[in-house]
C-alpha positions as CSV (number, residue, x, y, z in Angstrom):
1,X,-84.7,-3.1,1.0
2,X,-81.0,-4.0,0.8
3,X,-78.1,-1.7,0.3
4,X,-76.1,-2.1,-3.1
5,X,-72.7,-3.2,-0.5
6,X,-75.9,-5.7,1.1
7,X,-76.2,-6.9,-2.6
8,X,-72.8,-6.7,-3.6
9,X,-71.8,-9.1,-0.7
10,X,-74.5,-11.2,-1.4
11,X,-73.7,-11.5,-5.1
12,X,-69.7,-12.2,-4.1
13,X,-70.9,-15.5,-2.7
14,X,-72.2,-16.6,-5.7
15,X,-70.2,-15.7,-8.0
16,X,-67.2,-17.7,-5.6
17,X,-69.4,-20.5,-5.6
18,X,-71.0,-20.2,-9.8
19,X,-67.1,-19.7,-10.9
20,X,-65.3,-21.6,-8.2
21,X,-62.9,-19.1,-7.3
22,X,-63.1,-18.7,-3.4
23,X,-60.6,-15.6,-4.0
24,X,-63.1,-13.4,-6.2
25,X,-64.1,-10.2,-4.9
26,X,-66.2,-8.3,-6.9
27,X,-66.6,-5.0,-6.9
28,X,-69.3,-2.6,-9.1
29,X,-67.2,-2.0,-12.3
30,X,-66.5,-5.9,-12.3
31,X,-66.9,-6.9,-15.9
32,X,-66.9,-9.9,-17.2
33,X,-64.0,-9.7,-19.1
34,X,-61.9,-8.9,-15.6
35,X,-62.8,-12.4,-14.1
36,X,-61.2,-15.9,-15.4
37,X,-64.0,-18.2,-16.5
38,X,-66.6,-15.4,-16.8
39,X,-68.5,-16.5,-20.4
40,X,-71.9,-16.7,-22.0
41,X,-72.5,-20.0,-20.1
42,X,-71.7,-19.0,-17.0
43,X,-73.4,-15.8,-17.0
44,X,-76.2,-17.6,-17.4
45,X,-75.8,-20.0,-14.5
46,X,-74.8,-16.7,-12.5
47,X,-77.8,-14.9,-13.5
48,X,-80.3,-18.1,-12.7
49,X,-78.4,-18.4,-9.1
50,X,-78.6,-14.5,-8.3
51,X,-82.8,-14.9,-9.7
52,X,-83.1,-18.1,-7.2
53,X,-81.0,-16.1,-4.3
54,X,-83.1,-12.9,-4.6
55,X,-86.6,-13.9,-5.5
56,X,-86.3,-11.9,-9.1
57,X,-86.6,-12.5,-12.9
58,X,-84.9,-10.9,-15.5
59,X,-85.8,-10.8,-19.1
60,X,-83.3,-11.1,-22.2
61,X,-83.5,-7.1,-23.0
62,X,-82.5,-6.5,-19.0
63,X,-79.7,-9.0,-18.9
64,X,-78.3,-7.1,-22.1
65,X,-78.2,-4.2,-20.8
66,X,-76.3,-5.0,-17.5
67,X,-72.5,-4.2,-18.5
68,X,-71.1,-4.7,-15.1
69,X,-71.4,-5.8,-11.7
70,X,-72.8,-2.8,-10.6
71,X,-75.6,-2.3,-13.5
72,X,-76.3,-6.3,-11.9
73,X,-76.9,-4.6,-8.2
74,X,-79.0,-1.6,-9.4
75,X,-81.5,-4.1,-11.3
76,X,-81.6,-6.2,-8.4
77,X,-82.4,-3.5,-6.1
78,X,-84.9,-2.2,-8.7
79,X,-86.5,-5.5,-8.8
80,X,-86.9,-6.2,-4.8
81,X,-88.5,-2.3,-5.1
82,X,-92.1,-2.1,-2.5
């Protein structure tokens, strides 16, 4: 089971590499309104890179509901649950 800083680090990396901005550093109130180039269609590229990078799926209804970075960490910890 990985840590929420284990995720968090984890999730930097792709957001770097998703947005293209090797200076990101998220943290768990990161919104997407705080990050340049953070929009529908790239939360959705973000959201099918952190599924591929952590093994999960996330329906519609959970993705909604995520308002920040750290709602993102807690599903994803949720998800990789025993």
């Amino acid at each position: 089971m990985k840590t929420t800083a284990e995720i968090l680090e984890a999730l930097n990396g792709i957001f770097r590499h998703v947005l293209k901005n090797e200076s990101l550093n998220l943290t768990e109130t990161t919104t997407a309104h705080d990050v340049d180039g953070w929009d529908s269609l790239t939360n959705m590229l973000l959201i099918s890179e952190v599924e591929k990078a952590f093994g999960v799926r996330f329906n519609f209804r959970e993705i909604v509901k995520m308002k920040n970075v750290g709602d993102l960490c807690a599903a994803i910890a949720n998800k990789m649950k025993p």
